[in-house]
C-alpha positions, 0 to 999 in steps of 0.5 A, spaced: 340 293 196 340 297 203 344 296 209 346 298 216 352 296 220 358 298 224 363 302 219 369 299 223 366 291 222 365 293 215 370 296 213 375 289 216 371 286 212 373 290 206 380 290 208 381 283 208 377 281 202 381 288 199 389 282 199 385 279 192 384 285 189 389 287 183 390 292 178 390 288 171 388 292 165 386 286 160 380 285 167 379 292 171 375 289 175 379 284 178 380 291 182 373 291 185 370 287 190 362 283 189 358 287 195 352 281 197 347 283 202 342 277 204 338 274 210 341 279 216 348 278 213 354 282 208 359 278 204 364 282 201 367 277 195 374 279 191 379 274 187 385 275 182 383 269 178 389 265 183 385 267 190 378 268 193 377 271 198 370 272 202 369 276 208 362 277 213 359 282 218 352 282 221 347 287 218 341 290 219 339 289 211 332 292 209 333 289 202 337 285 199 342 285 193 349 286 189 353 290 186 360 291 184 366 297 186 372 299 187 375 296 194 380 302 195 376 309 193 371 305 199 376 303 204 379 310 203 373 314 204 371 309 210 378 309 214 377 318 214 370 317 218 370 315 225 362 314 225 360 308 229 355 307 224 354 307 216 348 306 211 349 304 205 344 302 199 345 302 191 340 306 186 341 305 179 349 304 176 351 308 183 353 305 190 351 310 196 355 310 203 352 315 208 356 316 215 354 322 220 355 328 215 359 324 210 355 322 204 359 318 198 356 316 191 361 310 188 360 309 181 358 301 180 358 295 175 352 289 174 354 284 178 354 279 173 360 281 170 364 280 177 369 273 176 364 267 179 369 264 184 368 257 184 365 252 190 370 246 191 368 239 191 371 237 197 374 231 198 378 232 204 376 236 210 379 237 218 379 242 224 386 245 226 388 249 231 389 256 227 395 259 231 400 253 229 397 252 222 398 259 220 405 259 224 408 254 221 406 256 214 408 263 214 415 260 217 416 255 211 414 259 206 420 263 206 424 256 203 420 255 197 424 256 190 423 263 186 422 261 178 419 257 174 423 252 172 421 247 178 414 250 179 413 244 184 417 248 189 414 254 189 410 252 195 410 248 201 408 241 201 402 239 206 401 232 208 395 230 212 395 224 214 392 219 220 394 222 226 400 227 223 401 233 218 408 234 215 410 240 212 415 242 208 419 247 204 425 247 200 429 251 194 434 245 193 439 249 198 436 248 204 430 244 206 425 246 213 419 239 215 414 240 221 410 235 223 403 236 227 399 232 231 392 232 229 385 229 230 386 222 227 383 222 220 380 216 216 383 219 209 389 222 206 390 228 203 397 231 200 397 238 197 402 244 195 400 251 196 403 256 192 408 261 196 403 268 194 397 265 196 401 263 203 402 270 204 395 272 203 392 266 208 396 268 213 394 276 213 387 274 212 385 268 217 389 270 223 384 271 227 387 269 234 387 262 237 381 260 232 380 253 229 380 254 222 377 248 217 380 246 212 378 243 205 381 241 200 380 238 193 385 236 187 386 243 184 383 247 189 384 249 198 379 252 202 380 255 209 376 259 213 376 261 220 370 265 223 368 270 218 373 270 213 375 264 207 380 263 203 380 260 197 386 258 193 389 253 187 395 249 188 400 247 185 400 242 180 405 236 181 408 232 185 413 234 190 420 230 191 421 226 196 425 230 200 425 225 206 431 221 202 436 228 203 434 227 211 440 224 215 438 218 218 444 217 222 451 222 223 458 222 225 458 229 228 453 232 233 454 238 236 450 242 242 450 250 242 445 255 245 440 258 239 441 265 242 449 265 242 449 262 235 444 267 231 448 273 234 455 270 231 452 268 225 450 275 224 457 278 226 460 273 221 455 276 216 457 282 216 464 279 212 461 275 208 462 275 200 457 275 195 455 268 197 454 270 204 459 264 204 461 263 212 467 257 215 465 253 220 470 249 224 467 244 228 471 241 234 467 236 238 473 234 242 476 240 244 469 242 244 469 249 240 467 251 234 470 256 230 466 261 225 470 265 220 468 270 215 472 274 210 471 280 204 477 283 200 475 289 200 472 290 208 476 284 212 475 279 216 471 276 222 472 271 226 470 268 233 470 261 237 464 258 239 463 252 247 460 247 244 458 240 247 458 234 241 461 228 239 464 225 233 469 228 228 473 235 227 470 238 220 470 243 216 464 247 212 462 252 208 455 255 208 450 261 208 450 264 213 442 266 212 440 258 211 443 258 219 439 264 222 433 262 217 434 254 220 435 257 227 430 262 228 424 257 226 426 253 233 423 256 241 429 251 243 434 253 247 439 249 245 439 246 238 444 241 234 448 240 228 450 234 225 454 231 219 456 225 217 462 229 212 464 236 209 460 236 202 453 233 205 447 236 208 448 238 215 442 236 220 440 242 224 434 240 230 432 243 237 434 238 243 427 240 247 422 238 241 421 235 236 418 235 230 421 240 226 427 239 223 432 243 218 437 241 213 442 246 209 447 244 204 454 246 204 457 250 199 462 246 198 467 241 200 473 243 204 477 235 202 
C-alpha cells in the first residue's frame, strides 16, 4: 500500500474514527483502526464490537492495501508535525509515515485479524436535515436510565413515521418527547439507540448544516454524513408506552419567562437537600410563584416568582435539575407548567413552539 494526502484531512479522519477504539485486554486490537487504500480514496475503519466507525479522504493512492495499527501512536505522531502533505506506504509487518523531515515506522498487524464490521441490510431509509437531528439526540440523552435493570431506557426512542419523527427519553422521573417534521415516508421504522452510541454519533457526524442518511434495520442504525458513518446496534426491546404518563388536560397552568426561572432554580439549588429537592407554591390567582429550598446544615433560600396562569394553588416537591434540565431544551421565551394535582406529573411546554415537550414527577405529595 502507498499514499499521499493532506496531513490535516488525514488526520480528522483518524480523529473520528479513533471515538471506537478501546482499550480491551481479551481483543488489543480493538485499539487499532483498519487503514484501507482503494481507487483514489482511504477509509479509516474502527469499532468496539458496539459501534463502527469509518471515516474517508481523497488520496493520491499508487498502490493499494490494507493494514491495521495503532490509532493513538499515529494521531500522536501526526498532531506534532505541521507539513501540508504526508506519504505514507507499508513494507513487510511495518506502516511507514513520511512528513517533511519526519520519518516514522508504526509496527502493524495483518489486516485479516481487524473485527469485520458488518453491512446492514437496511430496511428503512430517510435524509434528515443533521443539525436538528443531532441536537435533539445530544439534547435527550442526558434522560435515558443508568443500570441495566430496564435496558430499554437506556437509550432514546426514535419513531419514524409518515410525516413525523418522535423521540424520546426517560428514566421513569422525568420524561422529554420532540417531534420532527419530516419528507413524507411510505414505511414505519421504530428504533431505540443506546445512550453511549448517542455520544459518539453526535462528536463524529457534526459536520454543519449536512443531510445525514439514515439507515436502519431490527438490530442495526447506520448514519452517515458526508465522509463520515456511524454504524450502531440498538436496544433490544420494546419501549413503554410513555404518551399514557403525558396529561391530555390540566387543572393549573402557569406562564413564566425561561430566563428568570432557570436563574432562581439555580439559586434554590444551592440549598437544596440531597435529594436536590425544591418547594414550588403556585398561586395562579394571585399570580406568584413561591420556590423555597432548605438545608440543616447550610440554610434556606426563598423567592417569588410573577407569573401569569389559571387554575388552582398547588404545592409541589421536585428536582430541581429535572426543571433546569426540562428549561434548557426550549428556545422559547416564555414556557408553561401545568398539573392537575400535587402528586402528578407536571407538563412543562414552551408557548411559541410546539412539538417538544417534557414531563418531571414530583417527589411527593404535599396532601
Amino acid at each position: 500500500m502507498k499514499f499521499s494526502c493532506i496531513r490535516q484531512y488525514f488526520l480528522n479522519a483518524l480523529h473520528a474514527a479513533e471515538h471506537a477504539t478501546r482499550k480491551n485486554t481479551a481483543l488489543p486490537i480493538l485499539q487499532n483502526v483498519l487503514l484501507k487504500a482503494e481507487k483514489g480514496k482511504v477509509f479509516i475503519s474502527a469499532t468496539d464490537l458496539e459501534i463502527g466507525i469509518r471515516a474517508s479522504l481523497q488520496a493520491k493512492v499508487t498502490e493499494e492495501g490494507e493494514c491495521t495499527f495503532p490509532a493513538r501512536i499515529l494521531s500522536e505522531f501526526l498532531t506534532y508535525t505541521n507539513e501540508e502533505k504526508i506519504n505514507l506506504s507499508t513494507k513487510g509487518k511495518s506502516f511507514i509515515v513520511q512528513t517533511g523531515n519526519h520519518h516514522a515506522t508504526i509496527q502493524s498487524t495483518d489486516a485479516k485479524e481487524f473485527p469485520i464490521i458488518p453491512n446492514i441490510e437496511a430496511a428503512y431509509s430517510l435524509r434528515i436535515p443533521g443539525n436538528i437531528f443531532l441536537e435533539t439526540l445530544s439534547t435527550l440523552a442526558p434522560l435515558g436510565a443508568v443500570g441495566e435493570v430496564r435496558p430499554e431506557l437506556g437509550g432514546v426512542f426514535c419513531a419514524f413515521e409518515k410525516n413525523q419523527l418522535r423521540m424520546a427519553a426517560t428514566d421513569s422521573f422525568r420524561l422529554g418527547e420532540y417531534v420532527i417534521d419530516i419528507t413524507p415516508q411510505t414505511g414505519a421504522y421504530h428504533c431505540i439507540i443506546p445512550v453511549k452510541s448517542i455520544t459518539e454519533i453526535v462528536r463524529v457526524l457534526d459536520t454543519g448544516d449536512a443531510e445525514i442518511e439514515i439507515f436502519g434495520s431490527a438490530h442495526q442504525i447506520l448514519l452517515r454524513a458526508q465522509d463520515r458513518e456511524i454504524l450502531s446496534r440498538l436496544i433490544e426491546g420494546k419501549y413503554p408506552e410513555y404518551q399514557a404518563v403525558i396529561p391530555a388536560s390540566c387543572a393549573t397552568r402557569v406562564y413564566f419567562k425561561k430566563n428568570e426561572a432557570l436563574q432562581v432554580l439555580r439559586a434554590a439549588g444551592v440549598f437544596s437537600g440531597k435529594g436536590n429537592e425544591i418547594q414550588i407554591n403556585v398561586s395562579p390567582e394571585e399570580k406568584r410563584c413561591i420556590i423555597t429550598s432548605h438545608q440543616n446544615d447550610t440554610g434556606a433560600y426563598e423567592v417569588v416568582v410573577p407569573c401569569e396562569g389559571e387554575g388552582k394553588a398547588l404545592t409541589l416537591l421536585c428536582n430541581y435539575r429535572y426543571l433546569i434540565e426540562a428549561l434548557e431544551g426550549f428556545s422559547d421565551e416564555t414556557i408553561s407548567i401545568e398539573a392537575n394535582k400535587e402528586n402528578d406529573p407536571l407538563l412543562i411546554q414552551g408557548t411559541s413552539t410546539s412539538g417538544v415537550r417534557y414531563v418531571v414527577v414530583p417527589l411527593r405529595s404535599f396532601s
